[in-house]
C-alpha positions, 0 to 999 in steps of 0.5 A: 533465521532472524535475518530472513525474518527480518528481511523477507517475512517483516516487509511482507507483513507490513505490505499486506497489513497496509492493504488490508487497512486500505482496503478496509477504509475503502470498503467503509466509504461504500457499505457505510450507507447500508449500515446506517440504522435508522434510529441514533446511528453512531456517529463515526457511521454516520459521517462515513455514510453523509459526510461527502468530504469525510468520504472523499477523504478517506478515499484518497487515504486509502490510495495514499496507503496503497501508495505506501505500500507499495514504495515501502514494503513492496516485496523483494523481486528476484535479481534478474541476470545480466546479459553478458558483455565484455568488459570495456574496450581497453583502447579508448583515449581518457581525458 
């Protein structure tokens, strides 16, 4: 039981919390501009909303997290079969 929660569950929660973070920080850059109040805004809102290279920043973070995911937790994909062969031929001269 440990060992499948281990090997199939734990990766596919770290996949799926990565995206999530991804997605999150993606959605930031774009609906932070709507959420800006006019009077004091917070300052983490604020620069999300302006900041041109803040933005551009986490944009590119959540591709790198999307990446990460992808090469670290991507979900185990069943082994696909062999197609059947012989083995070698037995009469090749080796050097």
């Amino acid at each position: 039981m440990w060992d499948r929660l281990r090997k199939v569950w734990l990766p596919r929660f770290c996949f799926a919390i990565t995206l999530a973070v991804a997605v999150g920080l993606a959605a930031l850059v774009f609906v932070a501009p709507w959420l800006v109040p006019e009077e004091s805004p917070p300052f983490v809102l604020e620069l999300f909303a302006e900041d041109v290279t803040v933005r551009r920043t986490a944009l590119a973070s959540a591709c790198c997290l999307v990446v990460t995911a992808c090469v670290f937790f991507r979900p185990a994909i069943a082994p696909t079969k062999k197609s059947p062969k012989g083995p070698p031929p037995g009469s090749m001269a080796g050097a």
